[in-house]
N, CA, C and O atoms as a CHARMM CRD file, in Angstrom:
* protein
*
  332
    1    1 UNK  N      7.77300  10.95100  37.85300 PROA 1      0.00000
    2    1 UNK  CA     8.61400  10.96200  36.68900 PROA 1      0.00000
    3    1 UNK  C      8.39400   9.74800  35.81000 PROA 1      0.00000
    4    1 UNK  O      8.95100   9.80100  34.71400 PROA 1      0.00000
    5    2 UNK  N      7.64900   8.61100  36.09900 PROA 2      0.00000
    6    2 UNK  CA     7.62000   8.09000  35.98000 PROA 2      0.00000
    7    2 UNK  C      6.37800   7.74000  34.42300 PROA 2      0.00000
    8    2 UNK  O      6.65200   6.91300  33.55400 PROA 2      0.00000
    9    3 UNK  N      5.09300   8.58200  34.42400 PROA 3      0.00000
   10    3 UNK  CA     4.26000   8.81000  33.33900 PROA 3      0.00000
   11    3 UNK  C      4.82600   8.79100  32.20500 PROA 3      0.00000
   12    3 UNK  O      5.95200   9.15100  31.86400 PROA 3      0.00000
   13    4 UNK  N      3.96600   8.34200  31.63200 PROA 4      0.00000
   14    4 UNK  CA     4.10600   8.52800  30.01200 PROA 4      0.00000
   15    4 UNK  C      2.95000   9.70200  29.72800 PROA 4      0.00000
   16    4 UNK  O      1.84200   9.72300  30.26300 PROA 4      0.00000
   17    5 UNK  N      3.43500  10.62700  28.81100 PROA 5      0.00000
   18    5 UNK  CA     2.68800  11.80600  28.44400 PROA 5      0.00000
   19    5 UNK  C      1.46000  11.64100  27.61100 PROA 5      0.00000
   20    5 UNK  O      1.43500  10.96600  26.58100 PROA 5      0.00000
   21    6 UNK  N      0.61800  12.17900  28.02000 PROA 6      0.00000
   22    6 UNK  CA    -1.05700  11.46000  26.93200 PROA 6      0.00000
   23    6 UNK  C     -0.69700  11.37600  25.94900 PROA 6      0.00000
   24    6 UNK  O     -1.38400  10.50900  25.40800 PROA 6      0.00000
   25    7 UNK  N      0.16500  11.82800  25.13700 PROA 7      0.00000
   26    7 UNK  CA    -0.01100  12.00500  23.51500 PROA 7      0.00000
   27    7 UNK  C      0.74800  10.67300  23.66400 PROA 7      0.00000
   28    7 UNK  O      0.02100  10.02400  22.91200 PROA 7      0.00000
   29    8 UNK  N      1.64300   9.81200  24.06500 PROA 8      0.00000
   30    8 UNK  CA     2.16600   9.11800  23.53800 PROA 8      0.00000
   31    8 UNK  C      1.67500   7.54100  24.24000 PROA 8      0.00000
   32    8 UNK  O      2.04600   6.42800  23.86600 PROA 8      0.00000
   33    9 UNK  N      0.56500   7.94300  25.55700 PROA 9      0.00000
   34    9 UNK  CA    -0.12800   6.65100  25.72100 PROA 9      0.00000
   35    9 UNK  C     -0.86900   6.25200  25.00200 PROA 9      0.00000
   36    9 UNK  O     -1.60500   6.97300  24.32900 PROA 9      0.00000
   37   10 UNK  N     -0.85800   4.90700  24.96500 PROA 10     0.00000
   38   10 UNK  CA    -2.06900   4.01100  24.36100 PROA 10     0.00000
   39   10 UNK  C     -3.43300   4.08100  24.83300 PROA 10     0.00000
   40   10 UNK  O     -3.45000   4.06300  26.06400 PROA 10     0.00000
   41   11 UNK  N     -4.58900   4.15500  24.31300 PROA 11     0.00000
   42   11 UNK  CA    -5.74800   3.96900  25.31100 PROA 11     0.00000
   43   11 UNK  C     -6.60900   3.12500  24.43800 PROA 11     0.00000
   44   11 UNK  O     -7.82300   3.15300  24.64000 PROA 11     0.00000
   45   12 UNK  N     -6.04100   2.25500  23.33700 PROA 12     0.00000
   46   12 UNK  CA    -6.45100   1.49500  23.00100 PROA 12     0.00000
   47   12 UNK  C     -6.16600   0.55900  22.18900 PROA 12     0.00000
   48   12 UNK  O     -6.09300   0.81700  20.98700 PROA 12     0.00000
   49   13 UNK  N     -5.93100  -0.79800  22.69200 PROA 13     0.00000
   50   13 UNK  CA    -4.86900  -1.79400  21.73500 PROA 13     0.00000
   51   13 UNK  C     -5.09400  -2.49600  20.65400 PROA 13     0.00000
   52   13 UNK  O     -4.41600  -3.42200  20.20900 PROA 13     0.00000
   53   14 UNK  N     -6.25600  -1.94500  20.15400 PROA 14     0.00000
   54   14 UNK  CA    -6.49600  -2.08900  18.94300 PROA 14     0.00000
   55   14 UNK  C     -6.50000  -1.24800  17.59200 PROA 14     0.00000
   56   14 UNK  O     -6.95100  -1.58200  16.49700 PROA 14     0.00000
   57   15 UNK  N     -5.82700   0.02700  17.99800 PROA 15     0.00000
   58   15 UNK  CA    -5.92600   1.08600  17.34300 PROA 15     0.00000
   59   15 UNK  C     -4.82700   1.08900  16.61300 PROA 15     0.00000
   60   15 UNK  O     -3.69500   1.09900  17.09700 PROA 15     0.00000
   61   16 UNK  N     -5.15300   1.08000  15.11700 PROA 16     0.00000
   62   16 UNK  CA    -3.66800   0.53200  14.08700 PROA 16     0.00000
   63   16 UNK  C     -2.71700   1.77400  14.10400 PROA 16     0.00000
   64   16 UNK  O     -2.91900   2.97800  14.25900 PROA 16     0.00000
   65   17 UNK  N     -1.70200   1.08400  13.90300 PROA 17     0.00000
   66   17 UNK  CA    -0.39200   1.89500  14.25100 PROA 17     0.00000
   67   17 UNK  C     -0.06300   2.79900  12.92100 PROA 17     0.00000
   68   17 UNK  O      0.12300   2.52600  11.73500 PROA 17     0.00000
   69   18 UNK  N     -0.07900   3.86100  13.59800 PROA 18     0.00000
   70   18 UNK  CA     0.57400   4.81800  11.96300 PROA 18     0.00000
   71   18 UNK  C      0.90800   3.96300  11.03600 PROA 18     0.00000
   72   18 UNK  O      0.33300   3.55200  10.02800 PROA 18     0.00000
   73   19 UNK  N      1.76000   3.78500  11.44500 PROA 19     0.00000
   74   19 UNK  CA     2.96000   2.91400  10.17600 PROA 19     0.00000
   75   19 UNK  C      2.42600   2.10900   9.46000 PROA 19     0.00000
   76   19 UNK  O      2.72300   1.99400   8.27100 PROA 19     0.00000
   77   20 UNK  N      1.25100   1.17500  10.24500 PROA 20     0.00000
   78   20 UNK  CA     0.38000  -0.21700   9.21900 PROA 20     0.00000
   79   20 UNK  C     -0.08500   0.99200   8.55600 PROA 20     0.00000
   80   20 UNK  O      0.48300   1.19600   7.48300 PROA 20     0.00000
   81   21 UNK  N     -0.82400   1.71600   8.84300 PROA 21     0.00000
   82   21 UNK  CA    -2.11400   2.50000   8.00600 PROA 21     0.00000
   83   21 UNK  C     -1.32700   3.15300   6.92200 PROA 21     0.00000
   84   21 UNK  O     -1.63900   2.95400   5.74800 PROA 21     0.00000
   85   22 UNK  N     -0.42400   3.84600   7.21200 PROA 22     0.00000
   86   22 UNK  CA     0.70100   4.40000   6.29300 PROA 22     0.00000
   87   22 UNK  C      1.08000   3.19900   4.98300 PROA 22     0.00000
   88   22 UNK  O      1.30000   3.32000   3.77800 PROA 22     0.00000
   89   23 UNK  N      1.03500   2.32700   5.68300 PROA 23     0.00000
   90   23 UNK  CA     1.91800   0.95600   4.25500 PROA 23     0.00000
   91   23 UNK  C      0.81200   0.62500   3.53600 PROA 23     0.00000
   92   23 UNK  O      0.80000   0.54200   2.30700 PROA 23     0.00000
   93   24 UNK  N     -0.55400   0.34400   4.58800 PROA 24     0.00000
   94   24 UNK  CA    -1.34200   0.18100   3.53400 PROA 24     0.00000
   95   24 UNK  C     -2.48200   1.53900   2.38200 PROA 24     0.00000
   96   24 UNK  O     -3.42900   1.49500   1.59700 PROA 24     0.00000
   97   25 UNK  N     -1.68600   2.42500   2.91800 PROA 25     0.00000
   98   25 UNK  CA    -2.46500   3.58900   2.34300 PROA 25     0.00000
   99   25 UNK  C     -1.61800   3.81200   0.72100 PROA 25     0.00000
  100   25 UNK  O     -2.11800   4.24400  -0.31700 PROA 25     0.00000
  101   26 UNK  N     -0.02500   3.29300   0.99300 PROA 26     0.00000
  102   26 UNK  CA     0.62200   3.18500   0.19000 PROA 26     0.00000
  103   26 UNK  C      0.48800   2.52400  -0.44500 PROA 26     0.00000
  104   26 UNK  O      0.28900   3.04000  -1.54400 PROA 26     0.00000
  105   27 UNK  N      0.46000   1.32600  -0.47100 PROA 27     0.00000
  106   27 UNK  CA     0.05100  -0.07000  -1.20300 PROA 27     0.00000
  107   27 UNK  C     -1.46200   0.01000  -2.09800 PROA 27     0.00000
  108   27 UNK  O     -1.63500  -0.23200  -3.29300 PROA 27     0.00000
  109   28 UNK  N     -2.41800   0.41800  -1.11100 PROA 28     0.00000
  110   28 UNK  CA    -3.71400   0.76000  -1.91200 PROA 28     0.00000
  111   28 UNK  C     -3.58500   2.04800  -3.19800 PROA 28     0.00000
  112   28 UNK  O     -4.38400   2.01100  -4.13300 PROA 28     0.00000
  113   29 UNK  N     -2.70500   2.95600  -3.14000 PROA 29     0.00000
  114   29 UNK  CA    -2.41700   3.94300  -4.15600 PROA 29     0.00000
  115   29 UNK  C     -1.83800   3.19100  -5.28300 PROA 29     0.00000
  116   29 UNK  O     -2.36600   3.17300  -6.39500 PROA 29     0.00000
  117   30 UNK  N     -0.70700   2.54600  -4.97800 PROA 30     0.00000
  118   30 UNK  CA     0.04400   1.40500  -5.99800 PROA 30     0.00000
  119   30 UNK  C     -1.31400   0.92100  -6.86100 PROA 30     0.00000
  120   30 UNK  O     -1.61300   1.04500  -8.04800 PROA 30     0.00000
  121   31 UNK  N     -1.84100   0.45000  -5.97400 PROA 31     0.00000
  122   31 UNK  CA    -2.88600  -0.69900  -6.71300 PROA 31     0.00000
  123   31 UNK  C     -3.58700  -0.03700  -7.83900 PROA 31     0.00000
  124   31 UNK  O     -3.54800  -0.33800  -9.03200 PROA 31     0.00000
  125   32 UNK  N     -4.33900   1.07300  -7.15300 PROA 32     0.00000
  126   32 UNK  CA    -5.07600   2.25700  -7.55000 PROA 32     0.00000
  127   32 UNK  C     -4.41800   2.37300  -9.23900 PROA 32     0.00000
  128   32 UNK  O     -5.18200   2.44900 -10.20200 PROA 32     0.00000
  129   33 UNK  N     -3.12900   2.37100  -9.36600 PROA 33     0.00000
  130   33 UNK  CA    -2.57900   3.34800  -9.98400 PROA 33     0.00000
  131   33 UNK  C     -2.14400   2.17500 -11.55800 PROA 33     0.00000
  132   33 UNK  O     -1.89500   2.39500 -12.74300 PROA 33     0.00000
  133   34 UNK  N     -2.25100   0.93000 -10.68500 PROA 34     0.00000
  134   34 UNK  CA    -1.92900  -0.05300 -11.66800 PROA 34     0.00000
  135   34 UNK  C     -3.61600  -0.87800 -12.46700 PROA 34     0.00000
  136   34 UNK  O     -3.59600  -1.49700 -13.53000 PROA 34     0.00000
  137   35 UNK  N     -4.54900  -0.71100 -11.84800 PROA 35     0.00000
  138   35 UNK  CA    -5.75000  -0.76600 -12.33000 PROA 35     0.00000
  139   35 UNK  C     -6.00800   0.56600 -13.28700 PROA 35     0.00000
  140   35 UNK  O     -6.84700   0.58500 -14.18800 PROA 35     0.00000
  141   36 UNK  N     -5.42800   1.30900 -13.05100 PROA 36     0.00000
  142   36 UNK  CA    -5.99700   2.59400 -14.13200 PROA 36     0.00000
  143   36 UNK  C     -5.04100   2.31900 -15.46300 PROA 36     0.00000
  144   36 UNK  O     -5.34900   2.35600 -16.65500 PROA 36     0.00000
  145   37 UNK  N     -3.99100   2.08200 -14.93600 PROA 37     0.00000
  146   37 UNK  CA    -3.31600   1.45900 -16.22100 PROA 37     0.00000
  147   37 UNK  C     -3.62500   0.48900 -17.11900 PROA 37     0.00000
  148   37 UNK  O     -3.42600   0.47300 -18.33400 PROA 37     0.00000
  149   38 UNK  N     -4.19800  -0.42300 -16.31600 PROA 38     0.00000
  150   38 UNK  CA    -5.33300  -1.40200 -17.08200 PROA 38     0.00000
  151   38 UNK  C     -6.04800  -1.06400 -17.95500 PROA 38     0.00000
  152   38 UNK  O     -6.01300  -1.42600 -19.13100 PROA 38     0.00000
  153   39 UNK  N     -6.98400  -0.10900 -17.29000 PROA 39     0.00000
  154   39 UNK  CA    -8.32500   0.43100 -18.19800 PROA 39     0.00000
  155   39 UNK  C     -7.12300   1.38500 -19.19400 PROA 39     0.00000
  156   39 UNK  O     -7.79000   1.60000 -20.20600 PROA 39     0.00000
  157   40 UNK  N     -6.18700   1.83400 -19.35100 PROA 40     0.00000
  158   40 UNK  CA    -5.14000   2.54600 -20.43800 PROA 40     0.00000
  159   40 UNK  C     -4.91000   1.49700 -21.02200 PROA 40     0.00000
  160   40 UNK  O     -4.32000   1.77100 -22.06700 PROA 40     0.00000
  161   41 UNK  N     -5.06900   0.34500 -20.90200 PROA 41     0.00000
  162   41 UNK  CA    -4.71600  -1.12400 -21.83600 PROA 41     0.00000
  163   41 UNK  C     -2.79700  -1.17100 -21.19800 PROA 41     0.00000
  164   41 UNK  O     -2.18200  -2.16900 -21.57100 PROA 41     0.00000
  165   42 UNK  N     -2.46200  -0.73900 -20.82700 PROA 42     0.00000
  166   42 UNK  CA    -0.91100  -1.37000 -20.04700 PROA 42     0.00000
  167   42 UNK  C     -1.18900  -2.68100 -19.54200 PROA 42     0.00000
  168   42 UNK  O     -1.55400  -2.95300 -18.39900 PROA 42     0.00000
  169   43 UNK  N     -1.04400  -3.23800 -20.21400 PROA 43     0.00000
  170   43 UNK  CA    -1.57300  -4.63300 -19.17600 PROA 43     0.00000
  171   43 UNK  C     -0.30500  -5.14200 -18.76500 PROA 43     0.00000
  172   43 UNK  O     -0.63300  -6.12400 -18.10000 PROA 43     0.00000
  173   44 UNK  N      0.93000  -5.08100 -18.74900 PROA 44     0.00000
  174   44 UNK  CA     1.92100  -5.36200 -18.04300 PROA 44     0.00000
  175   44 UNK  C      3.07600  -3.96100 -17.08900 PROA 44     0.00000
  176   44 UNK  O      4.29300  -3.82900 -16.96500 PROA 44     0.00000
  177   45 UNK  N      2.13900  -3.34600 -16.71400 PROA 45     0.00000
  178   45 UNK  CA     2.51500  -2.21300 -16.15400 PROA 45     0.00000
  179   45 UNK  C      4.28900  -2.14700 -15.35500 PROA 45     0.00000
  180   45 UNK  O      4.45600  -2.65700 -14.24700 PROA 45     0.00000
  181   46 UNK  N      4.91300  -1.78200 -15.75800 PROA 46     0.00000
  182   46 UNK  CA     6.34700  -2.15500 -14.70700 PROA 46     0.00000
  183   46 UNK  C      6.15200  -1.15200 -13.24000 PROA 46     0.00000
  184   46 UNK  O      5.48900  -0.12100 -13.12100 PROA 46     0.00000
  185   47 UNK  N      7.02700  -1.90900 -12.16300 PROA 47     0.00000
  186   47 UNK  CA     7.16800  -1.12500 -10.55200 PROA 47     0.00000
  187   47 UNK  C      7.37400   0.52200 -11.09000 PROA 47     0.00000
  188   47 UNK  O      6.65500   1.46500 -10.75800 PROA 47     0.00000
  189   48 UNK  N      8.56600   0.57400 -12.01600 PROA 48     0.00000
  190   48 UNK  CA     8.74600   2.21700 -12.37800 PROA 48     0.00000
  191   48 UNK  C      7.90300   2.61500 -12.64400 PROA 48     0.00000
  192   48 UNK  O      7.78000   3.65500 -11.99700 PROA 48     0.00000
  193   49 UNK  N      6.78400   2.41300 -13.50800 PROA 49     0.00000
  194   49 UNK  CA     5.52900   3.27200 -14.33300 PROA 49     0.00000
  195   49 UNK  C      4.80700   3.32900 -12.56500 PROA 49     0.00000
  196   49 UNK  O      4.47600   4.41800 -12.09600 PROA 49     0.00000
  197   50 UNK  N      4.70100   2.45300 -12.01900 PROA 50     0.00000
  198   50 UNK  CA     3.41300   2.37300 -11.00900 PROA 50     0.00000
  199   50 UNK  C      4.49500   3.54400  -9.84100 PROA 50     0.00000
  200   50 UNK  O      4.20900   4.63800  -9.35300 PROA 50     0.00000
  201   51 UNK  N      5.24500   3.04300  -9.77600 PROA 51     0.00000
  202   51 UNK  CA     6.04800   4.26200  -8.54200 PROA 51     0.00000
  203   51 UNK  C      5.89700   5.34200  -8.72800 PROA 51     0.00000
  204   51 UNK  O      5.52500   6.02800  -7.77500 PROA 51     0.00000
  205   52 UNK  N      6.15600   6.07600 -10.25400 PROA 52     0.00000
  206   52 UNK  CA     5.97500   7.73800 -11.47800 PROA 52     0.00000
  207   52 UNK  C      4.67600   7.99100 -10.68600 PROA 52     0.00000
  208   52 UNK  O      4.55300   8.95700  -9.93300 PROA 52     0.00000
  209   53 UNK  N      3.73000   7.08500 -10.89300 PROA 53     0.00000
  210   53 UNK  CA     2.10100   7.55800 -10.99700 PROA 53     0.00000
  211   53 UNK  C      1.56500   7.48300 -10.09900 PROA 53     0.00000
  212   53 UNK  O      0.37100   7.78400 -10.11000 PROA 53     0.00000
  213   54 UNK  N      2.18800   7.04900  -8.90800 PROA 54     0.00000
  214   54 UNK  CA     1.41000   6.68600  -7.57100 PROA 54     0.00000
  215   54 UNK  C      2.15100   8.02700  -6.62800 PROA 54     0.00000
  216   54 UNK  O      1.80900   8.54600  -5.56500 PROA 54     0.00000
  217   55 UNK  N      3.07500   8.23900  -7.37600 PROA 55     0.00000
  218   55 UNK  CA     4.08200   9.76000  -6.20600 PROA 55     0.00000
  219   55 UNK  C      4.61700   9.01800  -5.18700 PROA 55     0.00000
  220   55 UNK  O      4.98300   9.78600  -4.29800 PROA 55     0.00000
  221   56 UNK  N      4.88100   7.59000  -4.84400 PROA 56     0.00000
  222   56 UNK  CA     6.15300   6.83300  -3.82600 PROA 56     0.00000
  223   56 UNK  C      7.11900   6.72000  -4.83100 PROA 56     0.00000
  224   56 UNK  O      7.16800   6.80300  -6.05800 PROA 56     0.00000
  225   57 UNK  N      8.16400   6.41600  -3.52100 PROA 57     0.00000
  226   57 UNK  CA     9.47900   6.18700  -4.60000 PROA 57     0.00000
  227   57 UNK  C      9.66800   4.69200  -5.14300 PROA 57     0.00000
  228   57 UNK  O      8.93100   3.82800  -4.66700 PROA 57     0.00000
  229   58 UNK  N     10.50500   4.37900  -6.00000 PROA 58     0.00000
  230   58 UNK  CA    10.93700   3.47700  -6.31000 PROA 58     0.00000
  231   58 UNK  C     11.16400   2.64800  -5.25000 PROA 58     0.00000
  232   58 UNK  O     10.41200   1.69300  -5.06000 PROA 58     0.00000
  233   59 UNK  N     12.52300   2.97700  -4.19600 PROA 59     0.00000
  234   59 UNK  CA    12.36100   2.13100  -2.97000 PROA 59     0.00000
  235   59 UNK  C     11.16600   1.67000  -2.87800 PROA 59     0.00000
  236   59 UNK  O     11.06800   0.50400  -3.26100 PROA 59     0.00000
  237   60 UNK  N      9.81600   2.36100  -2.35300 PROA 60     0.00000
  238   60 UNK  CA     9.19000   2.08900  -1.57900 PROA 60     0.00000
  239   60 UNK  C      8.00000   0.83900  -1.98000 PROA 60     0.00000
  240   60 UNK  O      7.31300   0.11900  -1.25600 PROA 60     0.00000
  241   61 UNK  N      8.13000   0.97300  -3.63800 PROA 61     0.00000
  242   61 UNK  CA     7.11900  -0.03200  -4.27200 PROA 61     0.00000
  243   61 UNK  C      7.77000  -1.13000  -4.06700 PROA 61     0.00000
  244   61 UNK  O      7.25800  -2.08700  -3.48500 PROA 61     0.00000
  245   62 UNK  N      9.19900  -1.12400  -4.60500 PROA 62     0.00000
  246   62 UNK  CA     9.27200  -2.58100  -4.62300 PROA 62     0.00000
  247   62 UNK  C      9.63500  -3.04500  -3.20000 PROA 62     0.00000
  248   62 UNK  O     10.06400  -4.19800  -3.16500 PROA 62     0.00000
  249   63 UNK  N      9.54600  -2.29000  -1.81200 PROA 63     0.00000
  250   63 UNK  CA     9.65100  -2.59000  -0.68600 PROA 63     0.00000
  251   63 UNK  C      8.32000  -3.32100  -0.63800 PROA 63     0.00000
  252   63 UNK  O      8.31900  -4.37500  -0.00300 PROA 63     0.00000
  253   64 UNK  N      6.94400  -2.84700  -1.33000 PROA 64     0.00000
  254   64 UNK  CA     6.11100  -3.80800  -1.11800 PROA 64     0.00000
  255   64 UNK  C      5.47700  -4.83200  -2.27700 PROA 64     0.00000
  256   64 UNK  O      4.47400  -5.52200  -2.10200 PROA 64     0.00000
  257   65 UNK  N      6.09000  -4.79400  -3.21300 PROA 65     0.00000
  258   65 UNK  CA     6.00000  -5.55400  -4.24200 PROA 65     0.00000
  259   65 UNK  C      7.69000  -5.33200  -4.85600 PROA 65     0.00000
  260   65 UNK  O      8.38800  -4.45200  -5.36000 PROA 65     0.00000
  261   66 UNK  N      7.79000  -7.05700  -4.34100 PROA 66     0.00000
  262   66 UNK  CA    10.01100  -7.19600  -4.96400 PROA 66     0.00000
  263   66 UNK  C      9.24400  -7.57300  -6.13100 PROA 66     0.00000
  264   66 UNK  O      9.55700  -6.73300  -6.97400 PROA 66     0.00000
  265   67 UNK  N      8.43700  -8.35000  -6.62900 PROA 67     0.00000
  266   67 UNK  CA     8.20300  -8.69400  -8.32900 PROA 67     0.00000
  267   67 UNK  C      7.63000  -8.04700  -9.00600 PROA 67     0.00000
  268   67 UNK  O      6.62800  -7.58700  -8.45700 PROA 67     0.00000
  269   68 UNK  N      7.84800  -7.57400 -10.60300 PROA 68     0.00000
  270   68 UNK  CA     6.71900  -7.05700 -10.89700 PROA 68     0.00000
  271   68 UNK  C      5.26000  -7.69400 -11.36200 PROA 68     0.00000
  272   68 UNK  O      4.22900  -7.08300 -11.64400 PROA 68     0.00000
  273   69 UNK  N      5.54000  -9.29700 -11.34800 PROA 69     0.00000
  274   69 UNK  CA     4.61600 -10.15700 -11.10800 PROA 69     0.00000
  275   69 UNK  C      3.64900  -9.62000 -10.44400 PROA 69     0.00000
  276   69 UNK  O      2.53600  -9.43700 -10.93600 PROA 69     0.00000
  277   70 UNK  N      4.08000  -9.20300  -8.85100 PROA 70     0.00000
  278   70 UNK  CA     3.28300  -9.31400  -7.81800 PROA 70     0.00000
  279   70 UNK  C      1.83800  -8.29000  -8.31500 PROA 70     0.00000
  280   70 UNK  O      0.65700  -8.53900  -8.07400 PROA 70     0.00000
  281   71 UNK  N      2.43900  -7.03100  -9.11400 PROA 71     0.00000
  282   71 UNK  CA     1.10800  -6.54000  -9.22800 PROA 71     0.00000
  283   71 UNK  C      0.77400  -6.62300 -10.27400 PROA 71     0.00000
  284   71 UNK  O      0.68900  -5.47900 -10.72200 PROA 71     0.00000
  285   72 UNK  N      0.41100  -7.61400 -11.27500 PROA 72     0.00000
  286   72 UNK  CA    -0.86700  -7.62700 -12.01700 PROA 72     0.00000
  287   72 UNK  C     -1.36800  -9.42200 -11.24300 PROA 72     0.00000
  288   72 UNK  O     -2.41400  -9.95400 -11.61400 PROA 72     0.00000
  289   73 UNK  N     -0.48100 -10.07800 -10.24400 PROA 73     0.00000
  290   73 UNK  CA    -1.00500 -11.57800  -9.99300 PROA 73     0.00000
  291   73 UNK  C     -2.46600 -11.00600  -9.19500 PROA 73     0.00000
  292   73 UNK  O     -2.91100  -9.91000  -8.85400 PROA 73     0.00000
  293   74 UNK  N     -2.91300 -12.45800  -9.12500 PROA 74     0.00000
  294   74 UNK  CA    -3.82800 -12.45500  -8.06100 PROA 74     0.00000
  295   74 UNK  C     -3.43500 -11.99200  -6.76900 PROA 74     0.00000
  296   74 UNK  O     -2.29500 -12.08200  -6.31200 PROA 74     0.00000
  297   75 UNK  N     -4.83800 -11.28600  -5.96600 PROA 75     0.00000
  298   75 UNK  CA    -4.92500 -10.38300  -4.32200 PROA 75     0.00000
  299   75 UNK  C     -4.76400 -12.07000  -3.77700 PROA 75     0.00000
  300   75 UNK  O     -5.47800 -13.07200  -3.75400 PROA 75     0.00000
  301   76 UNK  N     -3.23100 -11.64900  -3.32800 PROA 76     0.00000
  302   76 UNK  CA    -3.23400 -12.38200  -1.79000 PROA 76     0.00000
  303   76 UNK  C     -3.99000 -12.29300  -0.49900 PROA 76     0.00000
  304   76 UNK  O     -3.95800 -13.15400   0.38100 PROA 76     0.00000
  305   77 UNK  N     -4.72400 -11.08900  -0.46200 PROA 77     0.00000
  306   77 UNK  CA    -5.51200 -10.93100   1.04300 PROA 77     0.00000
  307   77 UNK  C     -7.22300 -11.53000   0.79100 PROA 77     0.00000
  308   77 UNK  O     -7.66200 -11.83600  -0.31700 PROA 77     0.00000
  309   78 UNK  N     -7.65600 -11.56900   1.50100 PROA 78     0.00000
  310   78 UNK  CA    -8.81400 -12.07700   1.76800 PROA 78     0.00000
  311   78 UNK  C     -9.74100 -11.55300   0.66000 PROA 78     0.00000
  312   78 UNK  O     -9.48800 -10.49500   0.08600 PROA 78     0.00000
  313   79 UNK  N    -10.64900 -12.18300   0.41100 PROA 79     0.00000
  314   79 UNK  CA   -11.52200 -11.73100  -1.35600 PROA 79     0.00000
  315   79 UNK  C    -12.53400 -10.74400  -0.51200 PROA 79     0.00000
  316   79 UNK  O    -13.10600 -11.02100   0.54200 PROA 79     0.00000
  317   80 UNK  N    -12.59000  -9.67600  -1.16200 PROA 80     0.00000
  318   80 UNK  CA   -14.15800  -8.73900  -1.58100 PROA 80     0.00000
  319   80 UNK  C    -15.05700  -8.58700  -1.07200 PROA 80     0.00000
  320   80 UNK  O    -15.41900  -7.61000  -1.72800 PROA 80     0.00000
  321   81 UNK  N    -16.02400  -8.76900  -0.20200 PROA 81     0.00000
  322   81 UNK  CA   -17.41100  -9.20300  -0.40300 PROA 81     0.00000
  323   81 UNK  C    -18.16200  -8.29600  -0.39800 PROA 81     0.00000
  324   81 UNK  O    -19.36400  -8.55100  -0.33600 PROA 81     0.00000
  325   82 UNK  N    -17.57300  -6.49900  -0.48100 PROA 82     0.00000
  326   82 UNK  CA   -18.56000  -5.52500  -0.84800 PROA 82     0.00000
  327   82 UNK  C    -18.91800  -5.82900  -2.42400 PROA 82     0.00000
  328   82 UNK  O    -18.21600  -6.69900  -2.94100 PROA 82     0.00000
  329   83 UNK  N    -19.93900  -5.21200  -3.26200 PROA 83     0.00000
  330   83 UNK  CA   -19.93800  -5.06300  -4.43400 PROA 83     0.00000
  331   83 UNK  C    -20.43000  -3.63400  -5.15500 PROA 83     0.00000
  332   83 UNK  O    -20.41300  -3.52300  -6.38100 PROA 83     0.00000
């Protein structure tokens, strides 16, 4: 009684968790959605326009961006090096 059922063991602890892949699948659409606005010349795009166009909700943008600073500032994560 004691097993855990395959579907819900681990068999590998490096294997990202729904939920990261989920936030950042979300976050990368945001981005997506605020660079196209760019090339539309919006150059100060607000969380509402980017939430409309990305299909998350309101909650959920500014769950990952509270400013609307945050998305036109500079990428906080590590720079690029594909080209």
């Amino acid at each position: 009684m004691g097993t855990v059922p395959p579907r819900m063991a681990r068999t590998d602890d490096s294997a990202p968790d729904g939920r990261v892949a989920r936030r950042q699948r979300s976050i990368d659409a945001v981005l997506d959605v605020v660079l196209e606005m760019f090339t539309e010349e919006a150059m100060f795009p607000s969380i509402e326009q980017a939430a409309t166009r990305s299909g998350l909700s309101l909650r959920s943008v500014y769950r990952y961006f509270s400013d609307p600073s945050e998305l036109v500032g500079p990428p906080t994560g590590p720079p690029c090096t594909t080209r």
